[in-house]
C-alpha positions in Angstrom: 0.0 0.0 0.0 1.4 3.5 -0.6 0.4 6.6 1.8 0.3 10.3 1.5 0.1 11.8 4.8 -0.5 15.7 4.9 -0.4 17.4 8.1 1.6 21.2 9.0 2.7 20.0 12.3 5.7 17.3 12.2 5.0 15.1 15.2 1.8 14.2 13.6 3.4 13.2 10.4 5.7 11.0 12.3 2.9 9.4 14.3 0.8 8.6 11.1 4.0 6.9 10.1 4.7 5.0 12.7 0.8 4.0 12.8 1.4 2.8 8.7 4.8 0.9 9.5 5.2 -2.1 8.0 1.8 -1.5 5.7 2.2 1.0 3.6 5.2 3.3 2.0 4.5 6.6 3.3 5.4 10.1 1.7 4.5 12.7 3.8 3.2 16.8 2.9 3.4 19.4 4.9 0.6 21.6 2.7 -2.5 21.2 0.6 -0.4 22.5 -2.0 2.5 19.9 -1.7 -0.2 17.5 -1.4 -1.6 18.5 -4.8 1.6 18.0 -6.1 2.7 14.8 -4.9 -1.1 13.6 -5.9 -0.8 15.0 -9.7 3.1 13.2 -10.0 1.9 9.9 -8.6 -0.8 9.6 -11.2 2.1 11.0 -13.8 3.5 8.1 -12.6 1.2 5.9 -12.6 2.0 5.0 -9.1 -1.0 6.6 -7.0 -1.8 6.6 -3.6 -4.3 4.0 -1.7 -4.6 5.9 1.2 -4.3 9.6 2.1 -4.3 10.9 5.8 -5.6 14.8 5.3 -5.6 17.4 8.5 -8.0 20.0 7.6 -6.5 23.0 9.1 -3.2 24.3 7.2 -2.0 27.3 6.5 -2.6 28.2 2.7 -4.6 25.3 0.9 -6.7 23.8 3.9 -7.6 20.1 3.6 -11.5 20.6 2.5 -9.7 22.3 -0.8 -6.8 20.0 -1.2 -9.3 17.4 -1.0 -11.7 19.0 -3.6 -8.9 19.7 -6.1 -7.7 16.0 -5.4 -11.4 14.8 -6.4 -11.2 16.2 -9.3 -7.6 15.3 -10.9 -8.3 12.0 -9.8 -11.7 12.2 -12.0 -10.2 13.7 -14.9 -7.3 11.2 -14.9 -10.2 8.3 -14.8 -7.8 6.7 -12.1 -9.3 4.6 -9.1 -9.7 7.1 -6.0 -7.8 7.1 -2.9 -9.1 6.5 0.1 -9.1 9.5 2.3 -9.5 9.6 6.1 -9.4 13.6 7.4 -7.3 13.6 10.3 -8.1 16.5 12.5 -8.5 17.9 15.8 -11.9 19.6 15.3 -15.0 17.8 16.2 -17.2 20.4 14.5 -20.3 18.9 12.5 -19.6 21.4 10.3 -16.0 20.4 9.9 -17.4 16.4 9.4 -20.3 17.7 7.5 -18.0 19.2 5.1 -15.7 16.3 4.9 -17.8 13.6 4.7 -20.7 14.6 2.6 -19.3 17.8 0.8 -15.5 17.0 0.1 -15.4 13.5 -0.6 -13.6 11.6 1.9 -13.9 8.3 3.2 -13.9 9.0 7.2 -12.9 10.5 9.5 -10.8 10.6 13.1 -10.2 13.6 15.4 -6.3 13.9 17.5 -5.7 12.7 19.5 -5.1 10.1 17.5 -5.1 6.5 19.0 -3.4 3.2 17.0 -6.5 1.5 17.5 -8.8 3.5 15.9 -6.6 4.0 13.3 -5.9 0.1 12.6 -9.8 0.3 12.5 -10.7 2.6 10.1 -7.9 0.5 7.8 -9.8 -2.5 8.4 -13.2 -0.9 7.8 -11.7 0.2 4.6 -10.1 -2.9 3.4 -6.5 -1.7 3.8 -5.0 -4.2 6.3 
């Protein structure tokens, strides 16, 4: 399995990392623009992503518009999409609303984040 995680703060890239050891190659973003990026050269590549780990607030691109403009290379490239879990620390419906039913990801899990839930949402998704 190959993994793009995308989070401003370090320590939470590493912990996603850790959580994927052993399952997935991981490259890791620090914006919704690198993000983009990495997403557009992977399907260049024709070595996309299965999973992508997406904290909403960044500065710049946030993860709602990352997301969207991932949606929609994927759809124009007619490539299989990635599942996406939002990885966030706001528990806003709003924030959930807009994820899950507005921006197109697959689920979604607040910080703290906990290797059980994690290893959860993997299974629920068939990525495990």
């Amino acid at each position: 399995m190959k993994a793009l995680i995308v989070d401003d703060v370090e320590m939470n890239r590493e912990l996603l990392a850790i959580f994927l050891e052993g399952r997935a190659t991981s490259v890791v973003a620090e914006s919704g623009e690198e993000a983009l990026q990495l997403v557009e050269d992977a399907l260049g590549a024709d070595a996309y992503f299965d999973l992508i780990c997406m904290d909403i607030s960044m500065p710049g691109m946030d993860g709602h518009e990352a997301l969207k403009k991932i949606r929609e290379v994927e759809a124009a490239s007619g490539c299989a999409r990635a599942i996406v879990f939002m990885v966030t620390g706001s528990s806003s419906p709003d924030d959930m609303f807009d994820a899950l039913i507005n921006g197109g990801c697959d689920d979604y899990l607040t910080k703290p984040l906990m290797q059980q839930s994690f290893n959860e949402l993997l299974a629920k998704h068939g990525l495990c």
